[in-house]
C-alpha positions as YAML, in Angstrom:
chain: A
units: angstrom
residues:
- id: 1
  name: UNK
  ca: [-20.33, -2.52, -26.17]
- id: 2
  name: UNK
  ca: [-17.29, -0.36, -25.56]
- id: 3
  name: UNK
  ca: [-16.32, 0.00, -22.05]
- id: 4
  name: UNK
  ca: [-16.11, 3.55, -20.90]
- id: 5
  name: UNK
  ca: [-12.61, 4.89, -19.78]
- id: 6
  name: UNK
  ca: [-11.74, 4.04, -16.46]
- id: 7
  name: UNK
  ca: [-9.23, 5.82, -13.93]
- id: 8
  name: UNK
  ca: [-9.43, 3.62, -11.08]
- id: 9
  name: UNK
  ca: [-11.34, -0.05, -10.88]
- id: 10
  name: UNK
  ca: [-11.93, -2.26, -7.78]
- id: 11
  name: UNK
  ca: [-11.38, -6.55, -8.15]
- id: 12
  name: UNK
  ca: [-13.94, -8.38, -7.17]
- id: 13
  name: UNK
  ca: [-12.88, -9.95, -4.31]
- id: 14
  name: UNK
  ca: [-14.19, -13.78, -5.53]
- id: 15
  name: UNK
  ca: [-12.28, -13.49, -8.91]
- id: 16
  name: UNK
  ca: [-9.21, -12.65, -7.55]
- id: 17
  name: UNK
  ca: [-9.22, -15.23, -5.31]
- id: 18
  name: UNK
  ca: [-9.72, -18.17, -7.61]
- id: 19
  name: UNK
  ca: [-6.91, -16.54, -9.34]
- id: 20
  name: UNK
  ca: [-4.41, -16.31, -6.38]
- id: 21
  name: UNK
  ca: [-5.44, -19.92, -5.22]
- id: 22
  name: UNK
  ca: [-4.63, -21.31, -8.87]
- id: 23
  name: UNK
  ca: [-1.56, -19.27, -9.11]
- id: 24
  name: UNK
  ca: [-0.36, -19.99, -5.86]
- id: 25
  name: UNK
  ca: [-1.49, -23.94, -5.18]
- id: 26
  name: UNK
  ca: [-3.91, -22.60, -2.12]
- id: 27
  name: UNK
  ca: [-7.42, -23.65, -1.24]
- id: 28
  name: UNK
  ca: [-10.07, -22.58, 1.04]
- id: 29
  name: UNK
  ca: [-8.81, -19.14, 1.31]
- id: 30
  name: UNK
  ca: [-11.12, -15.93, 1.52]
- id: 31
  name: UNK
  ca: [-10.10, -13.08, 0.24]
- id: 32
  name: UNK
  ca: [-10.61, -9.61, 1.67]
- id: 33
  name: UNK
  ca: [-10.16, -5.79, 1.01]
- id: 34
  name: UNK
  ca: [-8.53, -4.46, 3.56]
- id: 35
  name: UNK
  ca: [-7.31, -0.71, 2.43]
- id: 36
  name: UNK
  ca: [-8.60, 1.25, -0.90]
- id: 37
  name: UNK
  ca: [-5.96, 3.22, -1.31]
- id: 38
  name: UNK
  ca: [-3.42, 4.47, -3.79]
- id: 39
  name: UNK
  ca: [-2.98, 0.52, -4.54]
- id: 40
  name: UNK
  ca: [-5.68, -1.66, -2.93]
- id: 41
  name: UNK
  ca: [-4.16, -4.39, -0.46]
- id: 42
  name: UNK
  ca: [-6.14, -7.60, 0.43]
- id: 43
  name: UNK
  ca: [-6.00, -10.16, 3.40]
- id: 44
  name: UNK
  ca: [-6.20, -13.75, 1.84]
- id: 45
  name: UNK
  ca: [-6.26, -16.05, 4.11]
- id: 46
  name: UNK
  ca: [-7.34, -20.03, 5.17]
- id: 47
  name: UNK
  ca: [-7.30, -21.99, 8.59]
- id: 48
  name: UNK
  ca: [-3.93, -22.08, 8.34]
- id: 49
  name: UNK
  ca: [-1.99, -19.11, 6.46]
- id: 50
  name: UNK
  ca: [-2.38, -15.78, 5.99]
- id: 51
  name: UNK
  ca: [-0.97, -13.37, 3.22]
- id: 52
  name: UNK
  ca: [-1.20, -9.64, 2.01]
- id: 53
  name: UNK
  ca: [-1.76, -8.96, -1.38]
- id: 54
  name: UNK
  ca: [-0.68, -5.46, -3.36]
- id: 55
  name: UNK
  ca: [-2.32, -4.55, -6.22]
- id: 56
  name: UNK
  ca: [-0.77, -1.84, -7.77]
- id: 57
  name: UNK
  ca: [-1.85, 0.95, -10.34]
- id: 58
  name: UNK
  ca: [-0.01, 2.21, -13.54]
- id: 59
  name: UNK
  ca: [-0.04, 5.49, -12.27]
- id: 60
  name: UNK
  ca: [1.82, 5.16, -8.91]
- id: 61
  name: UNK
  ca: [4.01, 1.95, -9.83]
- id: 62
  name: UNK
  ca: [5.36, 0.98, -12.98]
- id: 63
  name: UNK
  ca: [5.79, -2.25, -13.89]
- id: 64
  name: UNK
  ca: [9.83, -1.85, -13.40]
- id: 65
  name: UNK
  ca: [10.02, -0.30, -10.10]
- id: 66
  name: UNK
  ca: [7.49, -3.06, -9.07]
- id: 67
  name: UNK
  ca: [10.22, -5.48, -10.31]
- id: 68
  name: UNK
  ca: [12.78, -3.77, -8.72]
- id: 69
  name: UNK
  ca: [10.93, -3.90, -5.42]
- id: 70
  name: UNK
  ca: [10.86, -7.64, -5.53]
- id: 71
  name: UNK
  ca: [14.61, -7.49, -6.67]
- id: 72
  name: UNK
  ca: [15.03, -5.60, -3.58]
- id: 73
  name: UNK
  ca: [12.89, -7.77, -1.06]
- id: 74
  name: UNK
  ca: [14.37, -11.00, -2.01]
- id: 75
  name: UNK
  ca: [17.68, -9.79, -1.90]
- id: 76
  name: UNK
  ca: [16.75, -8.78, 1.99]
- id: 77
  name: UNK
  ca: [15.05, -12.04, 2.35]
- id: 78
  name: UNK
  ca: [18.24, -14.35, 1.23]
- id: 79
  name: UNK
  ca: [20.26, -11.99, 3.86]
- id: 80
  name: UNK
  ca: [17.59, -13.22, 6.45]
- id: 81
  name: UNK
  ca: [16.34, -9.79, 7.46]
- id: 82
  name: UNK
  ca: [12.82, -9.54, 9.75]
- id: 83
  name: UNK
  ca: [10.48, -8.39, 6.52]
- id: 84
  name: UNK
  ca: [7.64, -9.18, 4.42]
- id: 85
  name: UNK
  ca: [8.82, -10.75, 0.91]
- id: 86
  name: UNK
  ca: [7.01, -11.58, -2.18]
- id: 87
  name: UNK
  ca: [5.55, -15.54, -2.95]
- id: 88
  name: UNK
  ca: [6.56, -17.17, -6.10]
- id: 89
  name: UNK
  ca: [3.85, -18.53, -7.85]
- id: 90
  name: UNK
  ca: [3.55, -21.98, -8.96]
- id: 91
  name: UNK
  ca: [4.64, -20.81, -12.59]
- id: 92
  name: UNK
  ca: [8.10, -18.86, -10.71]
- id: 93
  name: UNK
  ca: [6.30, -15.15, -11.26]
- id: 94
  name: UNK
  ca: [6.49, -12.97, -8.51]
- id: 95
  name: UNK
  ca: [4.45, -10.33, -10.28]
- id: 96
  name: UNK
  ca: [0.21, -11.33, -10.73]
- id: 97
  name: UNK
  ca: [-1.03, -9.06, -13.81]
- id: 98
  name: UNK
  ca: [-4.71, -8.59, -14.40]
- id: 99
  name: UNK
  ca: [-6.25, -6.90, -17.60]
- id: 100
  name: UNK
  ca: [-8.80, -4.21, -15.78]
- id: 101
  name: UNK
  ca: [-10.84, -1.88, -17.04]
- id: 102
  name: UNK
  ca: [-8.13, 1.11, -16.83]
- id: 103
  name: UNK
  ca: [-5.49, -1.26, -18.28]
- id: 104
  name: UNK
  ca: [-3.15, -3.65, -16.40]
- id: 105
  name: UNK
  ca: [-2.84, -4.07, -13.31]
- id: 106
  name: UNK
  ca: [0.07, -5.67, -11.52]
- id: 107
  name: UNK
  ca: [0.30, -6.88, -7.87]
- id: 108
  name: UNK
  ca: [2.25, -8.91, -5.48]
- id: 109
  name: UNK
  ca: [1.73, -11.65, -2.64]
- id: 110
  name: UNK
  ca: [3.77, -11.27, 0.12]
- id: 111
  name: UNK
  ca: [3.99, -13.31, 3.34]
- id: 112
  name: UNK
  ca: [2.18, -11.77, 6.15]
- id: 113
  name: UNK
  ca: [4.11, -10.09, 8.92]
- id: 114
  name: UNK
  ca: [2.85, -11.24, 11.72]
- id: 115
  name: UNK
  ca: [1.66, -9.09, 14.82]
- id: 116
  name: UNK
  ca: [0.60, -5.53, 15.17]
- id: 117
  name: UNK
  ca: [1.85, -1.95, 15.05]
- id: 118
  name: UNK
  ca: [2.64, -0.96, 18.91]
- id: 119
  name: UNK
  ca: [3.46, 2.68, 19.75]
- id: 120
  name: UNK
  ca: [4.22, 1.52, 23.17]
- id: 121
  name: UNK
  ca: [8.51, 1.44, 22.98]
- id: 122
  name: UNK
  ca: [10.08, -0.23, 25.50]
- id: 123
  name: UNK
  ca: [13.83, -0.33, 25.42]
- id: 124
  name: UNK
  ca: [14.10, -3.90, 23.84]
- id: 125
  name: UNK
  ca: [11.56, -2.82, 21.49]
- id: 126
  name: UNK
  ca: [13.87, 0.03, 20.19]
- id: 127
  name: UNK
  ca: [16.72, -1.57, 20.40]
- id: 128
  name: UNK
  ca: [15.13, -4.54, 18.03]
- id: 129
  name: UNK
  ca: [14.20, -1.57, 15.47]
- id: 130
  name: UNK
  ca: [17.37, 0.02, 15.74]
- id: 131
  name: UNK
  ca: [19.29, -3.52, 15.22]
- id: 132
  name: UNK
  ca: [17.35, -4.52, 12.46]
- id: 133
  name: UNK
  ca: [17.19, -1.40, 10.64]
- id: 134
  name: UNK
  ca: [20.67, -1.41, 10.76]
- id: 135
  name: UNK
  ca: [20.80, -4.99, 8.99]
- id: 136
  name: UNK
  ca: [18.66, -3.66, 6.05]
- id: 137
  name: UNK
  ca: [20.89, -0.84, 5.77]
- id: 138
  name: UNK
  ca: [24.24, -3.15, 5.41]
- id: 139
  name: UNK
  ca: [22.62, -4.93, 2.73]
- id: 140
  name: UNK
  ca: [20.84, -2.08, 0.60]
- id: 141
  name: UNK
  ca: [24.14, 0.26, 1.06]
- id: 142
  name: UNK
  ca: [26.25, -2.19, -0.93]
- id: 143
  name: UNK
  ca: [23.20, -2.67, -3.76]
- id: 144
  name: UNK
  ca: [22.29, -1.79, -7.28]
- id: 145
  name: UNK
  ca: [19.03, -3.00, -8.60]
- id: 146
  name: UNK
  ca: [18.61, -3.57, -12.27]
- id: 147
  name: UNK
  ca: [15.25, -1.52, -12.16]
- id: 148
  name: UNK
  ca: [14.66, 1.85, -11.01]
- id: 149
  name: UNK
  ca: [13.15, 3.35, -8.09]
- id: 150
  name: UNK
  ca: [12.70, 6.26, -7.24]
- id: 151
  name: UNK
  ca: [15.76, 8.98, -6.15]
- id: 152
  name: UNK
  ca: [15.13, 11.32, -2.80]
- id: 153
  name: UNK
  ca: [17.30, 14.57, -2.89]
- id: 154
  name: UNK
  ca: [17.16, 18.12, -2.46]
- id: 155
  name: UNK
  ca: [15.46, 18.04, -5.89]
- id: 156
  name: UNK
  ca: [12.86, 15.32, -5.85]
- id: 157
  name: UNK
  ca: [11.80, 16.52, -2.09]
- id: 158
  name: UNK
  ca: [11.90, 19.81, -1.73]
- id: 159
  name: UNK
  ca: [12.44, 21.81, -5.00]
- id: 160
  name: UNK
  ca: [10.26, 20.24, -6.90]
- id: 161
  name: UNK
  ca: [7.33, 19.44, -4.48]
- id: 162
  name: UNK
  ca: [7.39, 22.76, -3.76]
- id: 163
  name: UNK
  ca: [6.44, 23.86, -7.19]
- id: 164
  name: UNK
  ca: [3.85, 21.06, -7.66]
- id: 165
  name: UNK
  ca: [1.69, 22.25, -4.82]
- id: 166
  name: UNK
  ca: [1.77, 25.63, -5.55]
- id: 167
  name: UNK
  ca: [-1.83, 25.75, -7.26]
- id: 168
  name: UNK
  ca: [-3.21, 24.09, -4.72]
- id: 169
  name: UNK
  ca: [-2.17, 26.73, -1.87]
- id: 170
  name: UNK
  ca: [-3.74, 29.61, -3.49]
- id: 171
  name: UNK
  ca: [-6.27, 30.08, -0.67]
- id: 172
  name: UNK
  ca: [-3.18, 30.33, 1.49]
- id: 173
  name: UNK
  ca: [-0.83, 32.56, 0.12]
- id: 174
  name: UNK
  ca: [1.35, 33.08, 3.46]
- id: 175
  name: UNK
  ca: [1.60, 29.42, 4.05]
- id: 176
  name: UNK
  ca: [2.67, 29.01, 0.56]
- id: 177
  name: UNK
  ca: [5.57, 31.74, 1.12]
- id: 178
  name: UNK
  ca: [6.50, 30.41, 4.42]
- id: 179
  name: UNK
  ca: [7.00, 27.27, 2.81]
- id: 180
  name: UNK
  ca: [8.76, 28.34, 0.34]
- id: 181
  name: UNK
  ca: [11.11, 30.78, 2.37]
- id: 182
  name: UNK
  ca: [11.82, 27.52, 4.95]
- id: 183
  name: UNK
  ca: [12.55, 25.46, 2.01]
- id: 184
  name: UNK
  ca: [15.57, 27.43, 0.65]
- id: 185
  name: UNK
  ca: [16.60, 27.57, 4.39]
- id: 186
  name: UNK
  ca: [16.63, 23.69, 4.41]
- id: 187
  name: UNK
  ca: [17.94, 23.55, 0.88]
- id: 188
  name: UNK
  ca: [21.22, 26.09, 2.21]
- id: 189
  name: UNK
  ca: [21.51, 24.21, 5.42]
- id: 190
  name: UNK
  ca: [21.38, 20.77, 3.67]
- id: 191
  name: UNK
  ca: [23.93, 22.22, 1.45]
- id: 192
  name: UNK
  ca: [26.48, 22.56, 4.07]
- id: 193
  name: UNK
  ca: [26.35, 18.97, 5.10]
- id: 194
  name: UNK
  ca: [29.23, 16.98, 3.33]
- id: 195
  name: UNK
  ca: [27.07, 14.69, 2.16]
- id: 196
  name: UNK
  ca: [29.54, 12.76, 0.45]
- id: 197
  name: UNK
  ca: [30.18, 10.99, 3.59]
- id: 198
  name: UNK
  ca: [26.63, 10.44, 4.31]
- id: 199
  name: UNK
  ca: [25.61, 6.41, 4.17]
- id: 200
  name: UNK
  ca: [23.82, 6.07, 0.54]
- id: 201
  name: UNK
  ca: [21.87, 3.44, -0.52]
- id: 202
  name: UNK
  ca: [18.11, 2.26, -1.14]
- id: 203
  name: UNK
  ca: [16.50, 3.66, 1.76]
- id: 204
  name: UNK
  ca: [12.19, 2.09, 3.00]
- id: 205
  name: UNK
  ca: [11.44, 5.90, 3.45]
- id: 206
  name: UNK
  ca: [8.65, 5.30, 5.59]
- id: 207
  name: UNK
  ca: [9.91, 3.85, 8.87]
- id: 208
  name: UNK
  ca: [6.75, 5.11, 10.90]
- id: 209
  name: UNK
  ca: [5.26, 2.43, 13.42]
- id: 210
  name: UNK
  ca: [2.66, 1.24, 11.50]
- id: 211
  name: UNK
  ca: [4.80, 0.00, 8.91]
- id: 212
  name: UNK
  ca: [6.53, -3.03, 10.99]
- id: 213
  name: UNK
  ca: [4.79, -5.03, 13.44]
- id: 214
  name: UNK
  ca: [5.91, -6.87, 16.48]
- id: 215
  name: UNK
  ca: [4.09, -10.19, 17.47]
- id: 216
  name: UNK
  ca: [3.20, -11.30, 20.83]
- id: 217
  name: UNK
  ca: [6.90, -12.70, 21.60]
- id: 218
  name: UNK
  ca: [8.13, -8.98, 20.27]
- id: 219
  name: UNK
  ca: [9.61, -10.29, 17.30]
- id: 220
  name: UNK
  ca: [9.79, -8.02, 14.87]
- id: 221
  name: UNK
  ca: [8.72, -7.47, 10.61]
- id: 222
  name: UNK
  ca: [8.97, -4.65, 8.94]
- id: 223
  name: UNK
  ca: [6.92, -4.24, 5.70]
- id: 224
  name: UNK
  ca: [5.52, -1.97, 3.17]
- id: 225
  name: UNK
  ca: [8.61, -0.59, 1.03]
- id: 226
  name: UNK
  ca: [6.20, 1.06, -1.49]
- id: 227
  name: UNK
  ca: [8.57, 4.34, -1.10]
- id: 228
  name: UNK
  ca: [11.83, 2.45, -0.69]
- id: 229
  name: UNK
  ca: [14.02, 4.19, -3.26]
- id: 230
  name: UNK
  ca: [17.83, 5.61, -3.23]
- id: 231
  name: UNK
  ca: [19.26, 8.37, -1.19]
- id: 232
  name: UNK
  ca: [20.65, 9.31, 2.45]
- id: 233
  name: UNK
  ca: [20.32, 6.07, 4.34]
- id: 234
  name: UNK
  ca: [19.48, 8.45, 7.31]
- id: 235
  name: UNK
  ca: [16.25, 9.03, 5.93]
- id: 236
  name: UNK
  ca: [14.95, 6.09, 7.42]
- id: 237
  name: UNK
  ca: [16.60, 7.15, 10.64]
- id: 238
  name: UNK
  ca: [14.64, 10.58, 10.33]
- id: 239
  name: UNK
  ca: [11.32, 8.79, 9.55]
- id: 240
  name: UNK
  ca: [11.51, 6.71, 12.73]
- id: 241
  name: UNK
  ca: [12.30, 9.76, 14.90]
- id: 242
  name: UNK
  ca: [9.48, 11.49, 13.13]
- id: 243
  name: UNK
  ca: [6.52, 9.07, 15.14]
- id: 244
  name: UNK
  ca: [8.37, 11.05, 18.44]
- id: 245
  name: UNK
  ca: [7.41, 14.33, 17.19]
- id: 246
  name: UNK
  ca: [3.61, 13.14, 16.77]
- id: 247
  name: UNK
  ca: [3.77, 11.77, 20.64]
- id: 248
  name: UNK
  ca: [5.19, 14.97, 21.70]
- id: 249
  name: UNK
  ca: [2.81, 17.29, 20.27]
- id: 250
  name: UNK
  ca: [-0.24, 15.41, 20.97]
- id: 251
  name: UNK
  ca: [1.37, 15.56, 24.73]
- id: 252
  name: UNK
  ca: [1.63, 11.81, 24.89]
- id: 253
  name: UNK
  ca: [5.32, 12.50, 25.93]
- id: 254
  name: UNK
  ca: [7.38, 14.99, 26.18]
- id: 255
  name: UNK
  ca: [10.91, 15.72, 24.50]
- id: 256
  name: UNK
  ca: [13.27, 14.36, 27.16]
- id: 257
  name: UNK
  ca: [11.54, 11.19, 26.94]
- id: 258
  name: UNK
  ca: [11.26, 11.03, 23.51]
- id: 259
  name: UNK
  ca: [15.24, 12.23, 23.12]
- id: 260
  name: UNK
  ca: [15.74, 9.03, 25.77]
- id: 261
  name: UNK
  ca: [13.79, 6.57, 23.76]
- id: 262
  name: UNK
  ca: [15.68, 7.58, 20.05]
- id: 263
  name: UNK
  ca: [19.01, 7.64, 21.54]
- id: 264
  name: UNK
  ca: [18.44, 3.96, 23.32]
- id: 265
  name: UNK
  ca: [17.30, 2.89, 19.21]
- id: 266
  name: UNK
  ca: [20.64, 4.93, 17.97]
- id: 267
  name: UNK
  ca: [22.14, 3.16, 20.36]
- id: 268
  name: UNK
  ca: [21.24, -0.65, 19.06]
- id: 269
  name: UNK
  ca: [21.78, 1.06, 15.46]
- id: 270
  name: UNK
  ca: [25.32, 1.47, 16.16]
- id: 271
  name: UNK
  ca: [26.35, -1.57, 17.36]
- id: 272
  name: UNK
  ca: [25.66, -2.87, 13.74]
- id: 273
  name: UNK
  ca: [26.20, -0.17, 11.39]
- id: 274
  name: UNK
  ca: [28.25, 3.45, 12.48]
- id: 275
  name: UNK
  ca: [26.37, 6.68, 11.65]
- id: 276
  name: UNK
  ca: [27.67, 10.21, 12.05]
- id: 277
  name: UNK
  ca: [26.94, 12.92, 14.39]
- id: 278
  name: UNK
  ca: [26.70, 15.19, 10.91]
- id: 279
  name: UNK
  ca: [24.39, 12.53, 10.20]
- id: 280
  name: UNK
  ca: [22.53, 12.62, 12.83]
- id: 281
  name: UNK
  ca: [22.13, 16.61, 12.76]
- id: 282
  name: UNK
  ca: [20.42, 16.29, 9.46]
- id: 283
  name: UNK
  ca: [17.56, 14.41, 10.54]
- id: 284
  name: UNK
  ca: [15.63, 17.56, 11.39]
- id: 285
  name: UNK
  ca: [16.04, 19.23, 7.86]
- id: 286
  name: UNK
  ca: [15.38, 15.76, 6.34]
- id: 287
  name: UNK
  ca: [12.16, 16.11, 8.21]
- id: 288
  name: UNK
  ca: [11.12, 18.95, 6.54]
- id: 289
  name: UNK
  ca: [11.85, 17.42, 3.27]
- id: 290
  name: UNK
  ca: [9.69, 14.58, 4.26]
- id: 291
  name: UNK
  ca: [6.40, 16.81, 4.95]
- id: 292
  name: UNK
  ca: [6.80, 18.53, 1.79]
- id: 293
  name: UNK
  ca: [7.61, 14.84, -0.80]
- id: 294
  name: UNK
  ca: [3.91, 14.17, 0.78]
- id: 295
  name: UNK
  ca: [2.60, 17.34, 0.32]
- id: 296
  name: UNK
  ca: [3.23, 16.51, -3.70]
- id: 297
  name: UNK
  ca: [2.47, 12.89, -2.87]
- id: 298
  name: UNK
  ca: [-1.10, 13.75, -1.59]
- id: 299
  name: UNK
  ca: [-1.71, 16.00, -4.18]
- id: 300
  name: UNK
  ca: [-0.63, 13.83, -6.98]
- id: 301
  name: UNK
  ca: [-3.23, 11.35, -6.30]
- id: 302
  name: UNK
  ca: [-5.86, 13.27, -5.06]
- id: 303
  name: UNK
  ca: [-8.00, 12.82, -8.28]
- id: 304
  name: UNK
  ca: [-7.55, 8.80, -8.61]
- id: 305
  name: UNK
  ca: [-7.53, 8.87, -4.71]
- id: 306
  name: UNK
  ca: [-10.20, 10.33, -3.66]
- id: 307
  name: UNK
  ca: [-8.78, 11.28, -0.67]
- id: 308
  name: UNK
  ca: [-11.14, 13.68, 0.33]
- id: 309
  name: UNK
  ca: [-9.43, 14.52, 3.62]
- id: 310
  name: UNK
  ca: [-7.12, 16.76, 1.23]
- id: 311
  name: UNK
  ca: [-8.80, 19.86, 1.82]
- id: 312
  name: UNK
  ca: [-8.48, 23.27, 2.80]
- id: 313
  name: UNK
  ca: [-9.04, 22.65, 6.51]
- id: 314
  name: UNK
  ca: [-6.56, 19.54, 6.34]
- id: 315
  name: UNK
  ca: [-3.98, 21.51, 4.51]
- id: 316
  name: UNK
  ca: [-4.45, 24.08, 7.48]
- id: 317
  name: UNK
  ca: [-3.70, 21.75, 9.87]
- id: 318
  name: UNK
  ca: [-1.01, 20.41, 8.30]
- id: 319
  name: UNK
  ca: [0.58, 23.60, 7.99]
- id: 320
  name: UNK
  ca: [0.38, 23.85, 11.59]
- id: 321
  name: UNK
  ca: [2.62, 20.52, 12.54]
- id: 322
  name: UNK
  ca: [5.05, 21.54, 10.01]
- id: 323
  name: UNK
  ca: [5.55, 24.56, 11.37]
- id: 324
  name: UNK
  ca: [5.47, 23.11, 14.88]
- id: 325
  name: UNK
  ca: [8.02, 20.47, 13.46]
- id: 326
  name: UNK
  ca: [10.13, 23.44, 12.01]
- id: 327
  name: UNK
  ca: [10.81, 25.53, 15.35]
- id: 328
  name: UNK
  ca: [11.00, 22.53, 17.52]
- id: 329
  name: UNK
  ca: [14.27, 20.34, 15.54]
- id: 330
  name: UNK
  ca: [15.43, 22.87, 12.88]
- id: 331
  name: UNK
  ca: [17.83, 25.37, 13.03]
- id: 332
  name: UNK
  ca: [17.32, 27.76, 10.55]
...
């Protein structure tokens, strides 16, 4: 009996962990789904150790950018940076490949970064973030991994996400034009930067809270570099500043505070690494690159997905931060 095509298939949980405890010399583990997602991630665990494992899909991560994110991680790792890295198995693989019913999978274990996410920032808390950050971006400025990953620039998040989600913003023609008048702003103002002197390297790309978790001592993992890829290393700055715009409209603080609490993490930043002031004034315009690379990103993988919270109502609200975002930071 043939089996009929597939797009997306869900492990069962019990397989894969008799695999991952013969791979990886464990025992008595459970294994557990934790998120569904674009790639599915799973809590394995015993009485004594836990790990997180990635399973990724064809169509969101080839095999060699998967490489190159374990190229990437235990380069970080040897430097003794605070993240999550990929296990070797028992056979030295760092990569687990499974033949599914769409194809092959591939996935990773990683060590489990322990903690939580914590949007309560004190000052050592951003200082920590800003310090450590930092460290990742002295090692991934001076790198060049043997297999790709993805590029961010004015082209891959702005120009071209822009003309992806055009289809998809037919029941909102004036958001659609608004968009696309801001983005030529951004694209002009971008322009003017000299970005040659911009920090470049592999930036994580997704520096929001609940991607790095602090454990009850406040020491600090970050983890998660699904997006990590090369471009303005300032990107990551931008990302982290972005979680302040969220507390600010939801009225959680307001702007002097949040100014206060991402100058006291530039601060920490710059006692390891220097960044510009030029630098610094692009964040906002990186921003609004950001919101539009996950505009495409969302509806990219809307069919394999099913994210069904990408509808018209969510794409209305949406619209609403970004413009929010827009005549708060940017200039234009």
């Amino acid at each position: 009996m043939n089996i009929f095509p597939t797009q997306y298939s869900m492990l069962s949980t019990v397989a894969l962990k008799d695999h991952l405890e013969k791979a990886y010399g464990l025992s008595g583990t459970v294994c557990k789904l934790l998120v569904h997602n674009v790639s599915d991630t799973y809590l394995l665990q015993n009485e004594n150790e836990k790990y997180i494992f990635k399973l990724y899909r064809d169509s969101h991560r080839r095999l060699d950018e998967i490489k190159a994110e374990v190229e990437l991680l235990n380069i970080l790792k040897d430097a003794d940076t605070k993240i999550s890295y990929p296990i070797q198995a028992l056979n030295g693989d760092f990569i687990q490949s499974f033949n599914a019913a769409e194809g092959v999978r591939n996935g990773i274990l990683f060590s489990f970064a322990a903690g939580k996410p914590t949007l309560d920032y004190n000052d050592s808390r951003l200082q920590a973030v800003g310090i450590e950050m930092a460290r990742i971006h002295n090692v991934t400025s001076a790198l060049q991994l043997s297999n790709p990953r993805r590029v961010y620039n004015v082209e891959t998040t702005l120009l071209k996400p822009l003309d992806y989600i055009k289809p998809e913003f037919a029941e909102l023609p004036e958001e659609y034009e608004w968009l696309k008048t801001t983005t030529e702003k951004v694209v002009e103002k971008i322009n003017q930067f000299d970005l040659s002197k911009f920090s470049y390297g592999y930036c994580h790309y997704d520096f929001l809270p609940h991607n790095f978790h602090f454990d009850e001592n406040d020491n600090l993992t970050f983890f998660d570099f699904d997006f990590a890829g090369k471009g303005l290393l300032a990107n990551d700055l931008m990302t982290f500043n972005l979680h302040f715009f969220f507390d600010v409209h939801s009225k959680k603080q307001t702007q002097e505070e949040a100014d206060n609490k991402f100058e006291v993490f530039l601060n920490a930043y710059r006692e390891v690494r220097p960044v510009t002031d030029e630098e610094i004034a692009a964040i906002p315009y990186l921003g609004f690159a950001f919101w539009m690379f996950f505009l495409e990103f969302y509806q990219l993988h809307f069919e394999d997905w099913s994210n069904t919270f990408y509808t018209l109502r969510f794409k209305k609200e949406r619209m609403g931060w970004i413009r929010s975002y827009v005549e708060r930071y940017c200039k234009l």
